[in-house]
N, C-alpha and C positions, 0 to 999 in steps of 0.2 A: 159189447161187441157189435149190434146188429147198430148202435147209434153210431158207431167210429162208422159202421159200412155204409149206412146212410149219408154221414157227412160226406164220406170221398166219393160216393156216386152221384152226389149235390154239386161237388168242387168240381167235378169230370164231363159237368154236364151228362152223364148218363143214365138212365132210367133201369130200375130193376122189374124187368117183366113176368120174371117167373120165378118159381125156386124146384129144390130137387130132393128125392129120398138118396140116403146110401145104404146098402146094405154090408155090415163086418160079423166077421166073429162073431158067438156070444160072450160077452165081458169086454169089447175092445170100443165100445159106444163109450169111454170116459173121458173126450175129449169134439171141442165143436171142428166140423168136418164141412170146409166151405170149399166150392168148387165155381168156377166161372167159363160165361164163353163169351165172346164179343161179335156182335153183328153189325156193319159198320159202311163206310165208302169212303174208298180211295182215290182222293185227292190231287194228291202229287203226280203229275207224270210221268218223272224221272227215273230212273233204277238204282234203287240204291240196294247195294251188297257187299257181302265181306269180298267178293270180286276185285270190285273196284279198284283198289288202292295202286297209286301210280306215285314212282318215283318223282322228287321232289313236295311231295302232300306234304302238309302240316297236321299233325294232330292234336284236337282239343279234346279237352275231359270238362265236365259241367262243374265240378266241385271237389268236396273231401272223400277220400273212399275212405272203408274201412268199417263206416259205422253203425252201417245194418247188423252186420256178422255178428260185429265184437258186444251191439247190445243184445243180440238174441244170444250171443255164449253166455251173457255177464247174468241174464235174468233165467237162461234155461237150467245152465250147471246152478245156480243159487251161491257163485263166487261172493268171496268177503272178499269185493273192493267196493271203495267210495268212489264211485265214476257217475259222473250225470250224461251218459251217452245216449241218445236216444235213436232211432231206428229213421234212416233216412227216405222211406218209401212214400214217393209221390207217384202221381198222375204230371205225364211230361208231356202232353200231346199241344200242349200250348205252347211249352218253349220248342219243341219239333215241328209246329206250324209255324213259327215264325223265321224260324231260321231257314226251313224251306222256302218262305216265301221272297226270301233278304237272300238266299242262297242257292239259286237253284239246281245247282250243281254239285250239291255235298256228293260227294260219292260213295260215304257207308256214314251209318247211323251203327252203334251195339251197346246193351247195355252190358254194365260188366257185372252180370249179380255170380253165379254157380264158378269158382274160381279168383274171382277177381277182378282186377285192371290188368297183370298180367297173362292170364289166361284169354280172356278178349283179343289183345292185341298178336299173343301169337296165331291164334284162328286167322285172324283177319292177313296177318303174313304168310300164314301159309299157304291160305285160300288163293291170297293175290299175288304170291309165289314171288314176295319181295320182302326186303328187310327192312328193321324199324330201329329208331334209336330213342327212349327221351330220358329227358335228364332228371333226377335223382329229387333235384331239389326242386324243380318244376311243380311235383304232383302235392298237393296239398292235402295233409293228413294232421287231423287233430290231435294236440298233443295228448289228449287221455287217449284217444284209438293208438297211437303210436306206442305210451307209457305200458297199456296192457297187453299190446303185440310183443313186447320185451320181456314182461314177466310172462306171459307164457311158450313164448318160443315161437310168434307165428311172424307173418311177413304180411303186413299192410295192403301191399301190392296184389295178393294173393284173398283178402279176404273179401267178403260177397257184399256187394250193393242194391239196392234195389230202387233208389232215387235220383241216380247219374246214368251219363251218355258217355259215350266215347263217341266224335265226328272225324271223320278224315275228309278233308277238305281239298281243292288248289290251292297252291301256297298264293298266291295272287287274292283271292277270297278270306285267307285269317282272319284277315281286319274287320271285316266287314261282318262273319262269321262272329269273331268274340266280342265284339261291340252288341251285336244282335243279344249272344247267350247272355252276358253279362248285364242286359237292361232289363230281366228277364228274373220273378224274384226265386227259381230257381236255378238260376244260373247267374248268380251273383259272384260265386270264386269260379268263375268259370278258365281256363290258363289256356294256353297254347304249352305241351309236354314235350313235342317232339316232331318229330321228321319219318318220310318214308324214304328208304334208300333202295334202289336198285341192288344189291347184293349186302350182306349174302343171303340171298333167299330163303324166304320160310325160319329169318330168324328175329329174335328182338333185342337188343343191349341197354343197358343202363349204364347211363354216367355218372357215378358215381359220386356226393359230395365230395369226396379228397381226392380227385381228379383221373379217378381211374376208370376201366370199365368193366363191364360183366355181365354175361349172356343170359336173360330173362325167363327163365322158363314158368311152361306149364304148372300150374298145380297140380302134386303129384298127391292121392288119395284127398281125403276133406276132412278137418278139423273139425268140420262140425255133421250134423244129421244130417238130410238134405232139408231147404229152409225155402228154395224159392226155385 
């Protein structure tokens, strides 16, 4: 564990300066107990917030959701299934450097881990007090994360990520936006999902593969512990 933390504070360019005690219980010490804080400078000048989001926006997603969640279910509960899913948590601050610097006008950056892609996306509608649509078949989800969302009853949409973005962008910027993520080697399935609509406010729609629609909601309780 301390070499995975090493490598990704190598990959991050970041240095580990210090460390910390914790104190629990007596008997609740049987497991490792790591805590972080980041001290850093900010770059960008622009504001980006779940604010932002303005009718006509494009929304892009970086990649597959899904597959944080469903590999921390699959190794935590100790499930008999054959799934090679593995946990998608990166360090993004390079494909967010670069798309801000190709972009400078994204108007919100979020990740979608506690919820999901749809719990993200209703924040940021409700925040920006506008509606959202995307489409169904848009969002890119691996067919094992998908095959095990089915046997156990969950919704893809809804499960936690910890290595993708969601951007809302000007629809004029898309291009320029998904060329950036997509050159990017996390941001290789990177899509264009959808649209911001002026009404009806604070809500989100999916379109449905068999050409219908249906109101997106929150994630109501969590399928899982809390994980991130």
């Amino acid at each position: 564990m301390v070499d995975s933390i090493a490598e990704a504070a190598r990959g991050a360019d970041v240095p580990i300066v210090t460390g910390d005690t914790k104190v629990v219980n007596r008997g609740s010490a049987d497991q490792l107990f790591v805590n972080t804080a980041g001290v850093g400078v900010v770059r960008h000048t622009g504001m980006l917030s779940t604010l932002n989001a303005q009718p006509g926006d494009k929304i892009l997603l970086s990649g597959t959701v899904g597959d944080h969640g469903i590999a921390v279910m699959v190794a935590r509960e100790s499930l008999d299934m054959e799934l090679d899913i593995q946990s998608d948590t990166a360090a993004l601050h390079g494909l967010v450097a670069e798309l801000l610097a190709a972009v400078p006008d994204v108007r919100c950056l979020k990740d979608p881990t506690r919820g999901g892609l749809a719990t993200s996306l209703n924040e940021i509608a409700i925040n920006s007090n506008v509606g959202m649509a995307i489409t169904e078949t848009a969002v890119p989800i691996l067919n094992q994360v998908r095959g095990a969302c089915e046997l156990l009853g969950l919704d893809p949409l809804t499960i936690a990520n910890e290595g993708k973005l969601i951007a809302v962008v000007p629809a004029e910027a898309a291009n320029t936006a998904l060329a950036v993520m997509q050159n990017h080697p996390l941001g290789k399935q990177s899509c264009v999902i959808g649209e911001v609509m002026a009404e009806p406010a604070g809500m989100v729609f999916l379109r449905t593969e068999i050409g219908g629609t249906r109101v997106l909601d929150m994630l109501v309780g969590d399928p899982l512990p809390r994980i991130c």
